[in-house]
C-alpha positions as CSV (number, residue, x, y, z in Angstrom):
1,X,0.0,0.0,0.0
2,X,1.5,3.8,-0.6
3,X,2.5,5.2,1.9
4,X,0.2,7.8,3.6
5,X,-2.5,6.2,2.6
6,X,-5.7,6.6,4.3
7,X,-7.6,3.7,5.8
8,X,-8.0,0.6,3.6
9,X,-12.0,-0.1,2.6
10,X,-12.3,-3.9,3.2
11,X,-13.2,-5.6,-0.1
12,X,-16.8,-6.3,-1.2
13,X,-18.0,-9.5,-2.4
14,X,-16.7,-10.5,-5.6
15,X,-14.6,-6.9,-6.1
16,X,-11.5,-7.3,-7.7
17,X,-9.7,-4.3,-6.8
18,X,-8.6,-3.2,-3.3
19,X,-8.2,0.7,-3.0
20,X,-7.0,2.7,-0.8
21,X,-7.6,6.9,-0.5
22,X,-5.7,9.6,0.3
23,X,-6.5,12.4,1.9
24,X,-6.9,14.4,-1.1
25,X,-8.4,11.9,-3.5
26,X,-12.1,13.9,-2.4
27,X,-11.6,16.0,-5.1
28,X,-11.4,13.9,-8.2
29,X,-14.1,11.6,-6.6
30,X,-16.3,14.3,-6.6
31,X,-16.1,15.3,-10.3
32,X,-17.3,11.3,-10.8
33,X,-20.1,11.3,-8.1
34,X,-21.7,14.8,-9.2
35,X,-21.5,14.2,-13.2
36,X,-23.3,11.1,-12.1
37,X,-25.5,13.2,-10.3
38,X,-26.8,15.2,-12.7
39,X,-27.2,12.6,-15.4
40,X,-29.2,10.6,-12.9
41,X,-31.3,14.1,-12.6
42,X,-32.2,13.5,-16.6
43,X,-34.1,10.6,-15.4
44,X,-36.5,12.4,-12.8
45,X,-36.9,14.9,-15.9
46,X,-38.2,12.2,-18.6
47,X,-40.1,10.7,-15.2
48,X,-42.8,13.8,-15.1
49,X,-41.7,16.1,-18.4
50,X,-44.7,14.1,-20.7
51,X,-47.3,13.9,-17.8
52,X,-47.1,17.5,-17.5
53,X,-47.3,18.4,-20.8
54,X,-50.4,15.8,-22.2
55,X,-52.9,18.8,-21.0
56,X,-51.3,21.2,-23.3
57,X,-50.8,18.4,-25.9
58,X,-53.8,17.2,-25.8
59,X,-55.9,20.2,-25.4
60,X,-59.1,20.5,-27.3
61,X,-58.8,24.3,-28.4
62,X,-55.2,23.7,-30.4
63,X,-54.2,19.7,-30.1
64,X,-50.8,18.2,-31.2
65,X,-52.1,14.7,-30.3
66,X,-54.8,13.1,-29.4
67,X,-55.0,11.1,-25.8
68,X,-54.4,7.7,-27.1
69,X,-51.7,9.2,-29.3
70,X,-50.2,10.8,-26.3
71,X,-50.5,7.2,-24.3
72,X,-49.1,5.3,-26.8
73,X,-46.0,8.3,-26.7
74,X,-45.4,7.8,-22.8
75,X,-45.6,4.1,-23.2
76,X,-43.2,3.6,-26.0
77,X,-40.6,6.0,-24.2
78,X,-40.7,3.5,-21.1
79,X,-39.8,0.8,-23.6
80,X,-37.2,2.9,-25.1
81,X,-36.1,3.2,-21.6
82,X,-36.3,-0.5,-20.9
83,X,-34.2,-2.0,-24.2
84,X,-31.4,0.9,-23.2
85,X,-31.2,-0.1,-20.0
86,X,-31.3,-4.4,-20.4
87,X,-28.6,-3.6,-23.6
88,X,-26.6,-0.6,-22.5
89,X,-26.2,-2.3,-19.2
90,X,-24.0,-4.9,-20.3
91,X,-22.0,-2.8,-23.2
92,X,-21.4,-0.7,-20.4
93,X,-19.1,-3.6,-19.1
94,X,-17.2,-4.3,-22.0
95,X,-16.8,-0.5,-23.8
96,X,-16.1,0.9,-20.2
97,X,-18.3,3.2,-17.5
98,X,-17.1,6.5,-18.8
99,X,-17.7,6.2,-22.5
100,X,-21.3,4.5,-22.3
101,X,-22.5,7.5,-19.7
102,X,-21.3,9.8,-22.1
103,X,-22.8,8.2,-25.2
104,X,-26.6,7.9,-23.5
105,X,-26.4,11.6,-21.9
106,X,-25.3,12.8,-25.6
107,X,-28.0,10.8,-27.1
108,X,-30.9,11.9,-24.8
109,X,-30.1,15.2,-25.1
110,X,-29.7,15.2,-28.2
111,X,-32.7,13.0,-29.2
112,X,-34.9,15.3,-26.5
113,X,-34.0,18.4,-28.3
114,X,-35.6,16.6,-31.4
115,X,-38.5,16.5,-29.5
116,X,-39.1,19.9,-29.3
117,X,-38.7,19.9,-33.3
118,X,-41.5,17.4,-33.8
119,X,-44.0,18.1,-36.6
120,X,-46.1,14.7,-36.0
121,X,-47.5,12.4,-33.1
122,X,-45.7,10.0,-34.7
123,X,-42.4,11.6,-34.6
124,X,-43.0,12.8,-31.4
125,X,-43.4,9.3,-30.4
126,X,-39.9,8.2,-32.0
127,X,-38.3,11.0,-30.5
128,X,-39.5,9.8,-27.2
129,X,-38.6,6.4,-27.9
130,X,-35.2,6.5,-29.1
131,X,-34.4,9.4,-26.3
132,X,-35.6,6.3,-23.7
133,X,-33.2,4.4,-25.2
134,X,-30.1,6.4,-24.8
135,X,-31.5,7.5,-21.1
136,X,-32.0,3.7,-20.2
137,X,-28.3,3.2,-19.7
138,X,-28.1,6.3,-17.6
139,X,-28.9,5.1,-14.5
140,X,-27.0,1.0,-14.5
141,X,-24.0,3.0,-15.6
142,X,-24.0,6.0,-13.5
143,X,-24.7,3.4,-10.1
144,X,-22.0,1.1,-11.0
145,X,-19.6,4.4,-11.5
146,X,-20.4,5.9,-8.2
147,X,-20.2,2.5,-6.0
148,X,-16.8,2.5,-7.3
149,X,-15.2,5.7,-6.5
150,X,-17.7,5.8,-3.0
151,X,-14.6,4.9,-0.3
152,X,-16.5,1.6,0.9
153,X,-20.0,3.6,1.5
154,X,-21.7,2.1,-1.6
155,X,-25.7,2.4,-0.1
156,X,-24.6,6.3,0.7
157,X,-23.2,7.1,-2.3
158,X,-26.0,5.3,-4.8
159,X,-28.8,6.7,-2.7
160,X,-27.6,10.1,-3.0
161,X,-26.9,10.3,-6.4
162,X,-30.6,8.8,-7.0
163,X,-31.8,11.9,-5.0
164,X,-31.0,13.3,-8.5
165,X,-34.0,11.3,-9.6
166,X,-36.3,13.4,-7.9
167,X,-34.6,16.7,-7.5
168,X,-35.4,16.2,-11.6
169,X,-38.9,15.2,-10.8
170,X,-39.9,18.0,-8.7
171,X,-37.7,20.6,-10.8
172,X,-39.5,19.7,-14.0
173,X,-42.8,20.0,-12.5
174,X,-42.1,23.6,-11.4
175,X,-39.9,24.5,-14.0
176,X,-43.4,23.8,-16.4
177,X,-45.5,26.3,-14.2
178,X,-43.0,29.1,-15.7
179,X,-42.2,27.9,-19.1
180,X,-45.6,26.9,-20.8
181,X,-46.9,29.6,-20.7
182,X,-43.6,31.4,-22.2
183,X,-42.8,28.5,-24.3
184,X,-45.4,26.0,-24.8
185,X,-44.4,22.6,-24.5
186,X,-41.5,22.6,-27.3
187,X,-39.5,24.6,-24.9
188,X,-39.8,22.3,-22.1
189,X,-38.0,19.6,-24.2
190,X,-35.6,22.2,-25.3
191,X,-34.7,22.8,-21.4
192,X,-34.9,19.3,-20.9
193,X,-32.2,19.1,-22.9
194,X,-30.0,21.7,-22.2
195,X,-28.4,19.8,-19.3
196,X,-26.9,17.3,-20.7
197,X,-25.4,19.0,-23.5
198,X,-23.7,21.2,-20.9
199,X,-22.6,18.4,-18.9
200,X,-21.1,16.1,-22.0
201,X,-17.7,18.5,-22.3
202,X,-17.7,18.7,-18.0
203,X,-17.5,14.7,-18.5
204,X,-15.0,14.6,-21.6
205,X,-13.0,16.7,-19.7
206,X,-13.4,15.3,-15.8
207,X,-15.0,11.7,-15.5
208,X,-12.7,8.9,-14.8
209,X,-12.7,5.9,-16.1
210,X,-13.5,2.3,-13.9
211,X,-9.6,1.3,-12.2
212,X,-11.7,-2.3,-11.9
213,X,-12.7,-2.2,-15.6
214,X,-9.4,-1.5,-16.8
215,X,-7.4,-4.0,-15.3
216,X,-11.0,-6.5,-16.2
217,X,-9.7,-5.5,-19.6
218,X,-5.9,-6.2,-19.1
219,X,-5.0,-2.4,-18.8
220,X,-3.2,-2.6,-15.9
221,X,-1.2,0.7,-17.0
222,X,-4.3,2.9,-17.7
223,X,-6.1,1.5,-14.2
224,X,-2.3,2.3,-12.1
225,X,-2.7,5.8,-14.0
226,X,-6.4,6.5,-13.2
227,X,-5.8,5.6,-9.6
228,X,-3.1,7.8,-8.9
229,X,-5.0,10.6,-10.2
230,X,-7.5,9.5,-7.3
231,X,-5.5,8.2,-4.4
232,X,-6.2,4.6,-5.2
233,X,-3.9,1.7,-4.6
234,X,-4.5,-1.1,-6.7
235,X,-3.7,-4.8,-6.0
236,X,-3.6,-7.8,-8.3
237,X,-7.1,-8.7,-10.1
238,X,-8.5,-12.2,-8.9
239,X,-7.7,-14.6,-11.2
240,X,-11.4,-15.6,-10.9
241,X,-13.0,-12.5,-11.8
242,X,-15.7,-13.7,-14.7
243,X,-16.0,-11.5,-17.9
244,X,-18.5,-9.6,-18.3
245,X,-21.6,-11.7,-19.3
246,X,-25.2,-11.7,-19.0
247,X,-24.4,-15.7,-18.3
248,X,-22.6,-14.7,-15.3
249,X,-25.6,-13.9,-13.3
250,X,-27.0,-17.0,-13.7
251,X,-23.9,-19.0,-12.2
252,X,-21.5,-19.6,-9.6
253,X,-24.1,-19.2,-6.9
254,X,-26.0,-16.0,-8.4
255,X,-29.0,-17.8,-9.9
256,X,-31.4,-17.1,-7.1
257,X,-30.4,-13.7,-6.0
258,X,-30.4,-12.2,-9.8
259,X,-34.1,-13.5,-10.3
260,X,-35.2,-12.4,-6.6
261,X,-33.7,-9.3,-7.6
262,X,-35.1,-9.1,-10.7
263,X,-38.7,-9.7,-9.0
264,X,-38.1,-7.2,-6.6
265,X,-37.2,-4.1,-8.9
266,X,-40.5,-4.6,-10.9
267,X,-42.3,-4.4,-7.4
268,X,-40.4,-1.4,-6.8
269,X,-40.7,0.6,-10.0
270,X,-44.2,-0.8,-10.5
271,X,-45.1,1.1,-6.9
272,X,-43.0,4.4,-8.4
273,X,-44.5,4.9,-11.5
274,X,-47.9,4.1,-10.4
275,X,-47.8,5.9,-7.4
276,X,-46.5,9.2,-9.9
277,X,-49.0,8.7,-12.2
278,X,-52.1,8.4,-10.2
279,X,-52.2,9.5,-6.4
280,X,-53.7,12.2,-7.2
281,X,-56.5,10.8,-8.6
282,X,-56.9,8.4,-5.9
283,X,-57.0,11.2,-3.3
284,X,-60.0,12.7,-5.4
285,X,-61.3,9.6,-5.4
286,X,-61.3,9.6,-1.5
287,X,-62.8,12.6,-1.5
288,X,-59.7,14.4,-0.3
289,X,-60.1,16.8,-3.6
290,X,-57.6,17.7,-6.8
291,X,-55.5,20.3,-5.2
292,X,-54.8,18.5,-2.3
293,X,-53.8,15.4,-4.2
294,X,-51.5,17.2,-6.2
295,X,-50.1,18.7,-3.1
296,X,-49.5,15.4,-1.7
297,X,-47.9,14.3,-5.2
298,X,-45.4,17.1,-4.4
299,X,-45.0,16.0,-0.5
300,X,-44.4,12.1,-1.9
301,X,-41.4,13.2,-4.2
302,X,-40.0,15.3,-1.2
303,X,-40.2,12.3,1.1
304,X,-38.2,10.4,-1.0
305,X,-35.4,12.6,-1.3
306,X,-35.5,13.0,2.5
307,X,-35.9,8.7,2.3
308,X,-32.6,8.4,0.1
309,X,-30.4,10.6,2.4
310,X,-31.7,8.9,5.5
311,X,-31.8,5.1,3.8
312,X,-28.2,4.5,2.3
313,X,-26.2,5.4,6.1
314,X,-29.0,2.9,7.7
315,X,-28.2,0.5,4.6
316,X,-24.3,0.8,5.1
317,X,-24.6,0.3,9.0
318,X,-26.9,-2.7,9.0
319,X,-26.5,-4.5,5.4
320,X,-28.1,-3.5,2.0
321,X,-29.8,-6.3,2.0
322,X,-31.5,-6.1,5.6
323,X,-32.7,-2.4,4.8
324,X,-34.1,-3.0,1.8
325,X,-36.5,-5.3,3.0
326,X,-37.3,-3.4,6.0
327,X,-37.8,-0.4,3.9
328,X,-40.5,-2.5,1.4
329,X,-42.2,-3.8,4.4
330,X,-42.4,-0.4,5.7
331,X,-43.9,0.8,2.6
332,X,-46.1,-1.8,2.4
333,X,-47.5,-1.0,6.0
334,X,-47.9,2.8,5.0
335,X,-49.7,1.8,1.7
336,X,-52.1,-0.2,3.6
337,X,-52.7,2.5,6.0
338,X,-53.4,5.2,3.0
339,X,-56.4,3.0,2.4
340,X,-58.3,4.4,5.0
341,X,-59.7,7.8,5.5
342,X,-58.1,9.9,8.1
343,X,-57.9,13.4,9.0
344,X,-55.9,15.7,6.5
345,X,-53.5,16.2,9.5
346,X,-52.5,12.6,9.8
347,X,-52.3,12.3,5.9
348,X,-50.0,14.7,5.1
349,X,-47.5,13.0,7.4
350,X,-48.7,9.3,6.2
351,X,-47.7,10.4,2.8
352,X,-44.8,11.9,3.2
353,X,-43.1,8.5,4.9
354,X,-44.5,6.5,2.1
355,X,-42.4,8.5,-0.2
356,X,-39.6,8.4,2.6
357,X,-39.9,4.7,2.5
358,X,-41.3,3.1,-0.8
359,X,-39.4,5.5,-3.1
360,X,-36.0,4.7,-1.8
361,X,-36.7,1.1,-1.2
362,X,-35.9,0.7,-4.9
363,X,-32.6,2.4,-4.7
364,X,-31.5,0.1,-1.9
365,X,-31.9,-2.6,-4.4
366,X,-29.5,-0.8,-6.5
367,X,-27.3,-0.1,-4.8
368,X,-27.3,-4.0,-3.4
369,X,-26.7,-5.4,-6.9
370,X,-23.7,-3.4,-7.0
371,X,-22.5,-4.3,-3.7
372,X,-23.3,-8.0,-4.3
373,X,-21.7,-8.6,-8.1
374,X,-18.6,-8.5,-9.2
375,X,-17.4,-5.3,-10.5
376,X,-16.3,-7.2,-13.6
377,X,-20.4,-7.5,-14.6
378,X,-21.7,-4.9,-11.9
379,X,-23.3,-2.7,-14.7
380,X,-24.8,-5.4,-16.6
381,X,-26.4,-6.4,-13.4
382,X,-27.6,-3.2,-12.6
383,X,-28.5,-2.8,-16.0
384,X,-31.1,-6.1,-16.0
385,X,-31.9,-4.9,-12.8
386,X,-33.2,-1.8,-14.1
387,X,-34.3,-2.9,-17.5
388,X,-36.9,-5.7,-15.7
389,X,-37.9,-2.7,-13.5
390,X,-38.4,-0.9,-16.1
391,X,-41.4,-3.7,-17.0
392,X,-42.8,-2.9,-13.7
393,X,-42.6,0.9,-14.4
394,X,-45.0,0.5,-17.6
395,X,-47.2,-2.3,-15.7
396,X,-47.7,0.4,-12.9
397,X,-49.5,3.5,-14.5
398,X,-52.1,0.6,-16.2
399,X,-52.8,-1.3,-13.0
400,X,-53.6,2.0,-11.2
401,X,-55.4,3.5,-14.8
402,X,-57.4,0.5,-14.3
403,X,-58.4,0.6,-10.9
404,X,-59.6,4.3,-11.1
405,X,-61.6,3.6,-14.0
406,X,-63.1,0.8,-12.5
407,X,-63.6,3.4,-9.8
408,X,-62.4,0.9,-7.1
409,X,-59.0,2.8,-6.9
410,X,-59.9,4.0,-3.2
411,X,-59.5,1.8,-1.5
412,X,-58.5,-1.3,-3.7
413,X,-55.7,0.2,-5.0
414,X,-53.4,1.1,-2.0
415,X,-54.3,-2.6,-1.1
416,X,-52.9,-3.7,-4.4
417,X,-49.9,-1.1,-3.9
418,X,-49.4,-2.6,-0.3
419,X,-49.4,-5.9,-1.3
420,X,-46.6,-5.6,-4.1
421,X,-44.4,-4.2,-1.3
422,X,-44.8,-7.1,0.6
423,X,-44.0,-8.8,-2.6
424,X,-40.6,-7.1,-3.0
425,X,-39.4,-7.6,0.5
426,X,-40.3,-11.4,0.3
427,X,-38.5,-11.1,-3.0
428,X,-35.7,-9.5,-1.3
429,X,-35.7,-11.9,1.5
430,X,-34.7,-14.6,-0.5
431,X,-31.3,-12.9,-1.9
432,X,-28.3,-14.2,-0.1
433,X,-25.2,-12.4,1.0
434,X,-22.7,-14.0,-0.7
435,X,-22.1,-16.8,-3.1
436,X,-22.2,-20.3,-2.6
């Protein structure tokens, strides 16, 4: 080890790299953990940017679309989002972290900007999907990146950067309230955009490459290089480090965990989206009225940012894998609760813990998969992780579309809701610690 270094993080299951920081290695980690940051911020953008403009799209005086077209244009960018993240996942792990984030913040950007230039539904619609794509492999890649360069606190560092998630959330939402009626909804894409083509030079010119996938790749020279820039001592790769392959996750021991995990993060996203897309209709639906259900949409999205910062410490001091199924059964219990009626000051604080809880229960799962792979085929974990969650996300919005129209969503569907969280932390309960 060099001399002066800091304190030596103990390795994680299956890493193949033992580092070491110095004391001023914060510096350079920083550039890696806040570009992350803000291309993980993309994704709460795409999460609300269509749902808030469908009214203006859609509206009867001066339409663009009609509401099926503009269904069909919000599904199809969650399957965008799905193949990008199921495919760019595991070219993540043989073309290397830093070019593959680069490449899918370029191509959203650039693919959102063409969203503002739509003439048609239909091009609208292939906009939207091939933007999904490129911003599917965001999120796998920007996890795996972080976890890496987070000195041994992996659950702090991945829920943190997925506060980015909904700081994009809530900032697209309010960022709408002032543009439409400047713009109109071409210049919300437009802004949309803007980020990430400001951010592509910050990463050409600052984000590190993956010491672990370097010397995965036989560059021993380029890894020594990058982790002297970053106070990192490398040792010796395993010599039983698998390639990166989806095959990998299915041996050696990793069978079960990958499809528990698998199950799990379709619960999870399938409680996000839905839970996005229709609370406030099923607080109408309990008579609790529209403003007030928006107002608790707002007060969901702030729990979980208060969730994340509060979930990855608990997650590092007692296990990943402990706090995420305490925080799904937690969720599960709050869900259940929002079934009933209950005075508008007991609401608001029931609401705001479901976000603190169910919204950063998916994160622990992310940040899991990282801990528990090898870093050799961390992001093509992550990546299948996300890209089956990403079935759950589009599964969500239709279970809960169906419910209100059926005008059973209060209270059948926070029973539904709460029984899918039990779900993920059975799922998760099944996921072992190491491998066999």
């Amino acid at each position: 080890m060099g001399t002066g270094a800091g304190p030596v993080i103990p390795r994680g299951e299956g890493d193949d790299v033992t580092q070491t920081y110095s004391k001023d290695a914060g510096g350079s980690a920083g550039w890696v953990i806040t570009l992350c940051w803000i291309a993980v911020i993309l994704d709460g953008f795409d999460l609300v940017v269509l749902g808030a403009l469908i009214p203006t799209l859609t509206n009867p005086a001066a339409p663009f679309m009609t509401p099926a077209e503009a269904t069909f244009a919000s599904t199809i960018g969650l399957v965008g989002m799905t193949i990008g993240a199921l495919s760019i996942g595991a070219a993540t792990d043989r073309i290397g972290r830093r070019r593959a984030l680069i490449w899918a913040v370029a191509a959203f950007s650039i693919l959102t900007a063409l969203c503002g230039l739509a003439q048609t539904p239909a091009q609208l619609s292939l906009f939207r999907f091939l933007a999904g794509v490129g911003l599917g492999g965001c999120l796998p890649t920007a996890i795996a990146m972080v976890t890496e360069f987070s000195r041994g606190k992996a659950g702090r560092a991945s829920t943190q950067v997925m506060t980015g998630y909904h700081v994009g959330a809530v900032a697209t939402a309010l960022l709408g309230l002032v543009l439409l009626p400047m713009t109109g909804w071409r210049g919300m894409f437009f802004a949309g955009a803007l980020p990430g083509l400001v951010v592509v030079p910050l990463m050409l010119r600052h984000l590190a490459e993956s010491p672990a996938y370097l010397l995965a790749s036989g560059r021993r020279a380029e890894a020594e290089a990058v982790a002297r820039a970053h106070g990192i001592t490398l040792a010796e790769p395993a010599a039983d480090v698998p390639k990166a392959s989806i095959r990998t996750l299915f041996e050696g021991g990793f069978l079960r965990t990958t499809l528990a995990i698998w199950v799990t993060s379709f619960m999870g996203l399938l409680l996000v989206y839905a839970l996005n897309s229709w609370l406030p209709a099923l607080m109408v639906a309990a008579d609790y009225g529209l403003e007030r259900g928006l107002w608790l949409l707002l007060l969901l999205n702030a729990g979980a940012i208060c969730g994340l910062l509060v979930a990855g410490q608990v997650g590092d001091r007692i296990g990943l894998r402990t706090a995420a199924i305490i925080w799904f059964a937690a969720g599960a219990v709050l869900l259940a609760l929002l079934s009933w009626k209950m005075p508008v000051g007991l609401l608001y604080p029931v609401v705001f813990l479901t976000g603190c809880f169910v919204f950063s229960a998916q994160v622990l799962v992310y940040a899991f998969t990282a801990s528990r792979f090898p870093a050799a085929v961390r992001a093509t974990a992550i990546g299948m992780s996300a890209g089956v969650g990403r079935l759950g996300a589009i599964a969500g919005p239709l279970i809960g579309g169906t419910l209100v129209s059926m005008g059973i969503g209060h209270p059948w569907g926070f029973y539904v809701f709460a029984v899918v969280g039990m779900i993920a932390a059975l799922a998760m309960s099944v996921t072992t610690a190491r491998s066999s």
